[in-house]
C-alpha positions as CSV (number, residue, x, y, z in Angstrom):
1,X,-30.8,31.1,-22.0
2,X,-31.1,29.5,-25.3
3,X,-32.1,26.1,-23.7
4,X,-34.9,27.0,-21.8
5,X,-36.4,28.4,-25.1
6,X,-34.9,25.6,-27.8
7,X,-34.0,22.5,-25.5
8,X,-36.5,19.7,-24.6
9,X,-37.6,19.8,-20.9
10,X,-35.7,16.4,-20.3
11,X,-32.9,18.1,-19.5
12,X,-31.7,17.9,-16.1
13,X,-28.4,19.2,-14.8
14,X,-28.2,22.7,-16.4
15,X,-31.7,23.3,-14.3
16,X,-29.4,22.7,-10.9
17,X,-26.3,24.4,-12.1
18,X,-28.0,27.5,-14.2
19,X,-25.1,28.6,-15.7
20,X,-22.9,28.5,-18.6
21,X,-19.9,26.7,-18.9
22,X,-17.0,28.0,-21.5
23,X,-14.2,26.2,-20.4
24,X,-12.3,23.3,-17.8
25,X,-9.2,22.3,-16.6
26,X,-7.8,20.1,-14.2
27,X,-10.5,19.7,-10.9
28,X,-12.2,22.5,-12.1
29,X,-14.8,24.1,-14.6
30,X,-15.7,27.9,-15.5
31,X,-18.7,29.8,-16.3
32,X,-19.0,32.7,-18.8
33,X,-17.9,35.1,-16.1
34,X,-15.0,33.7,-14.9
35,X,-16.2,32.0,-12.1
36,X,-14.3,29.0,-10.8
37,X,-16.5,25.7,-9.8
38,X,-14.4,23.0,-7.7
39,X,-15.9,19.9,-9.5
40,X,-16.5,16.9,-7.7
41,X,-19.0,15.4,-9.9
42,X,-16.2,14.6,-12.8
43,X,-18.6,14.2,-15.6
44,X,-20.4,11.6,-13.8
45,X,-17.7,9.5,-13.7
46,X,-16.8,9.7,-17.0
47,X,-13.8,12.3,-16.2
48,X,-11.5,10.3,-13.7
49,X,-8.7,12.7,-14.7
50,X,-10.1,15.4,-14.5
51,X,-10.8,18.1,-17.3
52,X,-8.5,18.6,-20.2
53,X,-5.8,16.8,-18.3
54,X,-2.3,17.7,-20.6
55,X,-1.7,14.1,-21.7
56,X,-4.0,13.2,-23.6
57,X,-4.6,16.3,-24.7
58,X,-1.7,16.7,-26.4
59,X,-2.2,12.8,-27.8
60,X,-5.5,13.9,-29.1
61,X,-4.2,17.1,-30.7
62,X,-1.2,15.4,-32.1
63,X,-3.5,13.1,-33.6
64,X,-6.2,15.4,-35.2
65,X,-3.9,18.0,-36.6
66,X,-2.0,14.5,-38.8
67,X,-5.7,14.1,-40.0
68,X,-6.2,10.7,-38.2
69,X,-9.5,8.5,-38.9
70,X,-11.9,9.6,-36.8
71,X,-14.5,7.1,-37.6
72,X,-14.1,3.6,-38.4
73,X,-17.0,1.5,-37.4
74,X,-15.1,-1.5,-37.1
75,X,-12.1,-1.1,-39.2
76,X,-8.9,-1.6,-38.1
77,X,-7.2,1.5,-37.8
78,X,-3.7,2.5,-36.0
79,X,-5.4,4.3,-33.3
80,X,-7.5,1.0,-32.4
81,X,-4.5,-1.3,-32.5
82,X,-2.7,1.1,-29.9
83,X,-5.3,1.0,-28.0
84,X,-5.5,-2.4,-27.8
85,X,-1.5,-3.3,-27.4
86,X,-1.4,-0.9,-24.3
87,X,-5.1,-2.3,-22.4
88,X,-3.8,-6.1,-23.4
89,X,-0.4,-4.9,-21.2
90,X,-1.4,-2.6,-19.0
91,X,-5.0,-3.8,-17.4
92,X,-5.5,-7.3,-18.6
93,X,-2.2,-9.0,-18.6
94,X,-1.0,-8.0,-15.8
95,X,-4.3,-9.4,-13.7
96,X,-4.2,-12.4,-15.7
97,X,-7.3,-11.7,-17.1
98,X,-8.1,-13.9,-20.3
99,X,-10.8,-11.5,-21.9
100,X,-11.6,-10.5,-25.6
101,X,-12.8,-7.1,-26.2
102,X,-15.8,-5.9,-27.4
103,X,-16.7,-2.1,-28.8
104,X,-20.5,-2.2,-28.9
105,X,-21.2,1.2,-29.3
106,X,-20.3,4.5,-27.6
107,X,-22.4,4.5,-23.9
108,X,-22.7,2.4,-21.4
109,X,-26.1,1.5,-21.9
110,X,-24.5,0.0,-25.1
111,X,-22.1,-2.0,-23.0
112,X,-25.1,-3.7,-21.0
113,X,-27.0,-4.2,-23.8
114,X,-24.4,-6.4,-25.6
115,X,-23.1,-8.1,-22.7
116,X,-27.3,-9.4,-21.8
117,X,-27.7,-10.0,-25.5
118,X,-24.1,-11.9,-25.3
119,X,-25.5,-14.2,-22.2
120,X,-28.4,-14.9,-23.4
121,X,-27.3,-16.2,-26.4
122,X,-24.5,-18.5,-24.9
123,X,-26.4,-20.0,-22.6
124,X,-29.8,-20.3,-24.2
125,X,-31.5,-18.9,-21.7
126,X,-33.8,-16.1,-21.3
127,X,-33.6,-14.9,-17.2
128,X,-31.5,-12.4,-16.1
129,X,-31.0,-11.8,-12.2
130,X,-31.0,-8.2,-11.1
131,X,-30.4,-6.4,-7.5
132,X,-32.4,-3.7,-5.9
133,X,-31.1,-0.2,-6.2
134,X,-29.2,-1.2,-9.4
135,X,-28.9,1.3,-12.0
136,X,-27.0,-0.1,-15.7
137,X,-28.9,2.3,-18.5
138,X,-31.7,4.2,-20.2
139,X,-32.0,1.4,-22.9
140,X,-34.8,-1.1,-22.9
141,X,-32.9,-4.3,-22.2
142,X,-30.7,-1.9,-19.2
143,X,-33.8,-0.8,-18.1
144,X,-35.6,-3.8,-17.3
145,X,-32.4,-5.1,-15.2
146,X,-32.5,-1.3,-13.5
147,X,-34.4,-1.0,-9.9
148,X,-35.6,3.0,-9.6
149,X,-39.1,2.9,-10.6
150,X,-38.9,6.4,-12.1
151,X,-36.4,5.5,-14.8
152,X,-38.5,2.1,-15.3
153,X,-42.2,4.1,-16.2
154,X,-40.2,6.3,-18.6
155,X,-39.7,2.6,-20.8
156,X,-43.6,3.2,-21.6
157,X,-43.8,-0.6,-22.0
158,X,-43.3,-3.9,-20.3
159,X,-39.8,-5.0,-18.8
160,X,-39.9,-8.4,-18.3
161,X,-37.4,-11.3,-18.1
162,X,-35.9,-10.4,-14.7
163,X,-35.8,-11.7,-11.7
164,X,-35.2,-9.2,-8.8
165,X,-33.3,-9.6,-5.4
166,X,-31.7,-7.7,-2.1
167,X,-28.9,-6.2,-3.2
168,X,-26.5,-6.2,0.0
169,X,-27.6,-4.3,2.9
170,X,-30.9,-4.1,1.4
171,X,-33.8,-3.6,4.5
172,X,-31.5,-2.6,6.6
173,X,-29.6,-6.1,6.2
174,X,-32.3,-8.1,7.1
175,X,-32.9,-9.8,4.1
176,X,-30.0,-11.8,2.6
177,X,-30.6,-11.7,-1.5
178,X,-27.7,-14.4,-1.8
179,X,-29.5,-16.9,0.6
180,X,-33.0,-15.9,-0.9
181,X,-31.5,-16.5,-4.5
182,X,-29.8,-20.2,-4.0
183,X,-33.4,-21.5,-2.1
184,X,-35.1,-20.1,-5.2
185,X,-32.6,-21.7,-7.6
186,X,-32.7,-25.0,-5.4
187,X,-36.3,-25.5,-5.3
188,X,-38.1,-26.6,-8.5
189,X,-41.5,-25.2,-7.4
190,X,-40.2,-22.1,-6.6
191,X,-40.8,-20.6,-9.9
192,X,-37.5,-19.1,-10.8
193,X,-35.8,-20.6,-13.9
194,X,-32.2,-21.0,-14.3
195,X,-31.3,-17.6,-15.4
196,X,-29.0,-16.6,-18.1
197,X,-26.4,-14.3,-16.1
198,X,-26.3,-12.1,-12.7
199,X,-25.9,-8.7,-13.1
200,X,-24.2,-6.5,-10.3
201,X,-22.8,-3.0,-9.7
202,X,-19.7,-3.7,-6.7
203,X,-20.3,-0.3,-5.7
204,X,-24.1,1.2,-6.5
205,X,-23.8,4.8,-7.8
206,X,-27.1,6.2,-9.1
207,X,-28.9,4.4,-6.5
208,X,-27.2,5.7,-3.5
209,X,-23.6,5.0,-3.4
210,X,-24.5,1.3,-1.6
211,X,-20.8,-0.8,-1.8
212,X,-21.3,-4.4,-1.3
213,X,-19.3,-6.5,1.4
214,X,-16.2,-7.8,-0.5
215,X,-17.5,-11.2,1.3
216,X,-20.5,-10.6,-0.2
217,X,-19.2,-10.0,-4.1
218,X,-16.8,-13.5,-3.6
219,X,-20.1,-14.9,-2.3
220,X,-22.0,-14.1,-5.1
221,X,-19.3,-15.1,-7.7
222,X,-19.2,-18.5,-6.1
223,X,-23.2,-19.1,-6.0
224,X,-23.3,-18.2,-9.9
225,X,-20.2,-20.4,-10.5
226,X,-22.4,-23.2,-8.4
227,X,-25.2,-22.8,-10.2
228,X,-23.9,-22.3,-14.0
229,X,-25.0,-18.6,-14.2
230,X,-23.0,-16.2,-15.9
231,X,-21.6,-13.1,-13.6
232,X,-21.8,-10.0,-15.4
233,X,-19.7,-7.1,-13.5
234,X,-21.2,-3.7,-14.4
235,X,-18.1,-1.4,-14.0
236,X,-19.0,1.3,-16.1
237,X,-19.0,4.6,-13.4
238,X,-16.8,2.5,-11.0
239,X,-13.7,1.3,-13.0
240,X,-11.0,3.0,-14.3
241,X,-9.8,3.5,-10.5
242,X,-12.3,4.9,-8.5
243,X,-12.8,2.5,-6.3
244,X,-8.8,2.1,-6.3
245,X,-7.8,-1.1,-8.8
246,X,-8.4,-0.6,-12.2
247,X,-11.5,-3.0,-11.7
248,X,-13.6,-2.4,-9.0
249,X,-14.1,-6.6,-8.7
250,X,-10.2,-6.9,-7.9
251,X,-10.9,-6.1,-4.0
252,X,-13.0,-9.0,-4.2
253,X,-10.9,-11.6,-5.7
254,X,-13.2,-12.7,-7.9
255,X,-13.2,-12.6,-12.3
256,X,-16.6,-12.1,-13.6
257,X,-17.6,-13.9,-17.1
258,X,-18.6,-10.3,-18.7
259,X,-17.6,-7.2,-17.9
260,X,-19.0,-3.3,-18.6
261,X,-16.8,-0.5,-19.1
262,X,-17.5,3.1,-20.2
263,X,-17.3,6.8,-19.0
264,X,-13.6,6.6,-18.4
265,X,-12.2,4.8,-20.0
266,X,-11.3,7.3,-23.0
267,X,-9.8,9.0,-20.4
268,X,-11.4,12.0,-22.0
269,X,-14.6,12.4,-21.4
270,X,-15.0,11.4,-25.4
271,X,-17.9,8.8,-26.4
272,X,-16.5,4.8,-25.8
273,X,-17.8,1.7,-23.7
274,X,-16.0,-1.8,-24.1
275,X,-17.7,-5.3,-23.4
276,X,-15.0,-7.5,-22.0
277,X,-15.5,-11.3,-21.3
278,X,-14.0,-14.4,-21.6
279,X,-12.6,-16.1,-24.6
280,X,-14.5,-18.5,-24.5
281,X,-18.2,-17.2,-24.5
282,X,-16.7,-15.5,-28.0
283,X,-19.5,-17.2,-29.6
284,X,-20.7,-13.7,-31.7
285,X,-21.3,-14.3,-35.6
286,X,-19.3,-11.0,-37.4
287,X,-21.7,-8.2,-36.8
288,X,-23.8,-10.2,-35.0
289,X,-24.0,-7.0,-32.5
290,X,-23.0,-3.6,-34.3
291,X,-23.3,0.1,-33.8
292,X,-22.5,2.7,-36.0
293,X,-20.4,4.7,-33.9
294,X,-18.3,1.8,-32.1
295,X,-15.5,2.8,-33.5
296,X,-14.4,6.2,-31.9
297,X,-11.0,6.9,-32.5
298,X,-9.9,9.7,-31.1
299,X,-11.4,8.4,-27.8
300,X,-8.9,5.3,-28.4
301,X,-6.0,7.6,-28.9
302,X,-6.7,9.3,-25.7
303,X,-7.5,6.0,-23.8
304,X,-4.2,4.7,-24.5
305,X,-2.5,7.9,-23.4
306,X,-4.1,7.7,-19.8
307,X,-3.2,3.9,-20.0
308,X,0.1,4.7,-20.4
309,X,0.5,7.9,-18.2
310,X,-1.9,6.3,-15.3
311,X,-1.5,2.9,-15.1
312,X,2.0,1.9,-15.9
313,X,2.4,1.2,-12.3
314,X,0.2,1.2,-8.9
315,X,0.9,5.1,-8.0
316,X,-3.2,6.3,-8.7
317,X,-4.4,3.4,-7.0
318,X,-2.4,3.5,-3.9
319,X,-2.9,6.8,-3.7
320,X,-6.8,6.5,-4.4
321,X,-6.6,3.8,-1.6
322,X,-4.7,6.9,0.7
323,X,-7.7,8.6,0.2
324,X,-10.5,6.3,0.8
325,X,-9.3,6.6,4.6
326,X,-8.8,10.7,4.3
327,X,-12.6,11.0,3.5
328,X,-14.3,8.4,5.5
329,X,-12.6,10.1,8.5
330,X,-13.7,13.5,7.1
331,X,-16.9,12.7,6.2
332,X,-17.9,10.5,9.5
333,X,-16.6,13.7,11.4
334,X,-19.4,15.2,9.2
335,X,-22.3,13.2,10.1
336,X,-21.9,13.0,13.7
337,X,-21.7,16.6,13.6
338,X,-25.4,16.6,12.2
339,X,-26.3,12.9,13.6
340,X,-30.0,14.0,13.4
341,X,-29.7,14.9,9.5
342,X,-27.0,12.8,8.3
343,X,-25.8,9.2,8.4
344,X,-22.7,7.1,8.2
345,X,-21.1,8.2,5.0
346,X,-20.7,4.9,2.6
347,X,-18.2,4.8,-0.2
348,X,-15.0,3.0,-1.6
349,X,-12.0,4.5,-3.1
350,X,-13.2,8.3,-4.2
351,X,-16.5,7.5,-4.4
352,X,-18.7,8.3,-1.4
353,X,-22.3,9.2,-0.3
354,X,-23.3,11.5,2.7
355,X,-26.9,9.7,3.1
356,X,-29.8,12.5,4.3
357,X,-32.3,11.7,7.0
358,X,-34.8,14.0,5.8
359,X,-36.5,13.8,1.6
360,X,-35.2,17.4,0.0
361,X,-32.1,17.6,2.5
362,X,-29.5,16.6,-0.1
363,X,-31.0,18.6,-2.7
364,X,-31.1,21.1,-0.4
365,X,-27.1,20.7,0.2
366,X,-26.1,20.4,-3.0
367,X,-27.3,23.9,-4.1
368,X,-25.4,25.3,-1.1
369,X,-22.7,23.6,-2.2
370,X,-22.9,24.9,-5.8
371,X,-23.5,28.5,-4.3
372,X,-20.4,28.4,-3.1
373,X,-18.9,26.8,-6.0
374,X,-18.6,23.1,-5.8
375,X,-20.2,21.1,-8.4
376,X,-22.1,17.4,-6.7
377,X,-24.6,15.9,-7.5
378,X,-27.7,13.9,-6.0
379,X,-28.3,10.1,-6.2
380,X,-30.4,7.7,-4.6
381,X,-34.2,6.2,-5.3
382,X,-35.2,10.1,-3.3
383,X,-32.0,11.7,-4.4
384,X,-31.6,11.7,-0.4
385,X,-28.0,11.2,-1.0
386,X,-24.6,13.6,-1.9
387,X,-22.9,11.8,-4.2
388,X,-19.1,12.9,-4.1
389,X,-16.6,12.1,-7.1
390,X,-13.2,14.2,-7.4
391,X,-11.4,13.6,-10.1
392,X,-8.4,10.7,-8.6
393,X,-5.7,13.3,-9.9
394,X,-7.4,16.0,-7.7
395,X,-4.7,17.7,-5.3
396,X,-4.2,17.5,-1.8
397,X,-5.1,21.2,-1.5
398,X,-7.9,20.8,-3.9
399,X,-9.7,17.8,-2.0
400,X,-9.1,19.8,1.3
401,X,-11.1,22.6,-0.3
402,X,-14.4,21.0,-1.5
403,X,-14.5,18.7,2.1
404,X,-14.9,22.4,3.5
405,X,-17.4,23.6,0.9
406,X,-19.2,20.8,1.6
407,X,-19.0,20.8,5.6
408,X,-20.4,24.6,4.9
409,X,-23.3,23.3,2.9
410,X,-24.4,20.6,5.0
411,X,-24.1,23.3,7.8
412,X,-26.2,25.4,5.9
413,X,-28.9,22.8,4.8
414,X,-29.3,21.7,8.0
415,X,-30.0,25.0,9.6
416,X,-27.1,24.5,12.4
417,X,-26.9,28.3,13.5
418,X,-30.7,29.0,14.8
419,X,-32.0,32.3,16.3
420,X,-33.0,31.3,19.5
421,X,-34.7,34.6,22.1
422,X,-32.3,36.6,19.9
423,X,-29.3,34.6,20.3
424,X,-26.9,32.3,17.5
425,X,-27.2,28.9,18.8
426,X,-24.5,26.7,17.0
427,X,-25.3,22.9,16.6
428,X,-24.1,21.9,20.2
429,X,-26.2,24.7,21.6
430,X,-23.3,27.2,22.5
431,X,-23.8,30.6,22.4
């Protein structure tokens, strides 16, 4: 392959799926010889709708083939404004959300990095609080608020201005970051400044799949609140549905002062992140915070075509919330087949985790799995963890199909069928 001859050694995904794409559609993706590969990795969350899906497609097409601006920077353009109209009526107004939008650039690393430069400068404060097993970027300023200590070295210098806490759940539940936070806060010699903002992932993807209590969320919104710190929801691989709502706060009942959005919300899989927060911490100078690329239309012509295909009424997220129930009985059926291997599966919506007792396990799994054509990927601070993320528009049939892929992989990674004096011995020891 051309890569392995031409292409820096940081990449990362083609070395667990060796080979080469040409083509997707729908829940799936093909190689160069026709193969089929059921994906349930959807671009790392940046394909909710799967690949290609007709829509906006055709929106895209449409648009291209009338020779509309592509890039813009900032300008306003026809594609922006449509863009805007249909998120104002379709996401914000309708959750009585009072937000202004931001476009700081194309990623979601860009998204972080404006919404911690936006905090800081509102409040005048320096201090950013930050949960174990968070993951928000590659960037500096995302990866000094990020937990796994691998991404951190790559930084090759300090990352300071952070405090860190328990996320949820964190020791096994033992330790409660919330309480551990407010006795900091409350105590004057306890060294912890008044920090600018809070950071938080509802739902923690790279770093395991880890959703928080939605007790725990309202709890947090209320201590910040309390406390005059700014609450900064990272939704960028959890919104745009796949934890059900459109937000994946909404469960929660709670409105964050700054919000991160990326991966799908172009509906395409094409380059966008939005920084959304209230009106009232507007407080940028114009082109105070810039980016070149921030202006990606065609990405807006296909974000308003989902918005209008997908979210004109509650049918993806009721039927994402269907779900949520289909594959936390399918996977708990799963780990107590393997109880010694696996554990509880965790998730929310059509995101979900199958946690590995043993380091290599899910590794181990998820080339089975891609033997045998399904696509998922690894996650966690020892990639002990399957991450699984269809596409929300995935068919019944389709789901169905890659639950039993999976079931086969695990099987197989786990070595369930042993020789025993000549004999198959099945996981419950049958003959």
């Amino acid at each position: 392959m051309i890569a392995s001859t031409i292409e820096s050694e940081v990449r990362s995904y083609c070395r667990s799926w060796p080979v080469v794409f040409t083509h997707g559609r729908g829940s799936r993706m093909f190689d160069r010889d026709g193969r089929a590969y059921l994906d349930f990795f959807a671009g790392a969350g940046a394909l909710n709708y799967g690949h290609n899906h007709p829509v906006p497609k055709r929106a895209l097409l449409d648009y291209l083939e009338q020779d509309g601006v592509a890039h813009s920077l900032d300008m306003l353009t026809a594609a922006k404004e449509d863009f805007l109209t249909e998120f104002a009526a379709r996401v914000l107004e309708p959750r009585g959300l009072d937000y202004r939008v931001q476009f700081p650039g194309p990623t979601g690393t860009n998204s972080v990095e404006a919404a911690l430069k936006l905090a800081r400068k509102v409040t005048g404060r320096q201090t950013v609080v930050a949960f174990t097993g968070g993951f928000h970027g590659m960037s500096l300023g995302s990866l000094a608020v990020t937990g796994n200590a691998a991404k951190r070295a790559g930084a090759g210098v300090p990352l300071g201005h952070t405090w860190r806490v328990p996320y949820d759940g964190f020791a096994g539940g033992r330790v409660s970051g919330l309480e551990l936070l407010d006795s900091m806060l409350a105590d004057s010699s306890s060294g912890m400044d008044l920090p600018a903002a809070v950071i938080v992932e509802t739902v923690q993807g790279e770093g395991g799949v880890n959703p928080a209590r939605l007790t725990w969320l309202a709890d947090l919104a209320e201590l910040c609140a309390r406390r005059g710190i700014l609450l900064i929801v990272d939704d960028i691989q959890m919104g745009c549905g796949r934890t059900g709502p459109f937000f994946s706060f909404e469960a929660a009942g709670i409105t964050p002062d700054i919000v991160c959005l990326s991966k799908s919300i172009s509906g395409y899989g094409l380059p966008m992140a939005l920084t959304l927060f209230r009106t009232e911490l507007d407080v940028w100078l114009p082109g105070e915070h810039n980016g070149t690329f921030r202006g990606n239309n065609p990405a807006f012509v296909t974000a308003a075509a989902v918005l209008r295909e997908f979210w004109a009424d509650s049918t993806l997220e009721k039927r994402t919330t269907a779900r949520e129930r289909l594959l936390e009985e399918s996977l708990g059926e799963l780990a107590r087949r393997h109880t010694g291997h696996v554990a509880a599966p965790r998730g929310r919506g059509l995101v979900w985790g199958v946690s590995f007792r043993e380091p290599g396990m899910a590794r181990r799994a998820a080339a089975e799995a891609f033997a045998r054509g399904l696509l998922v990927e690894t996650a966690g601070s020892g990639d002990e963890v399957v991450k699984i993320m269809p596409p929300l528009n995935i068919s019944d049939e389709e789901l169905a199909e890659g639950l039993s892929v999976l079931r086969e992989a695990v099987a197989s990674a786990v070595g369930v069928v042993k020789i025993y004096h000549g004999r198959n011995i099945d996981h419950r020891g049958a003959v």
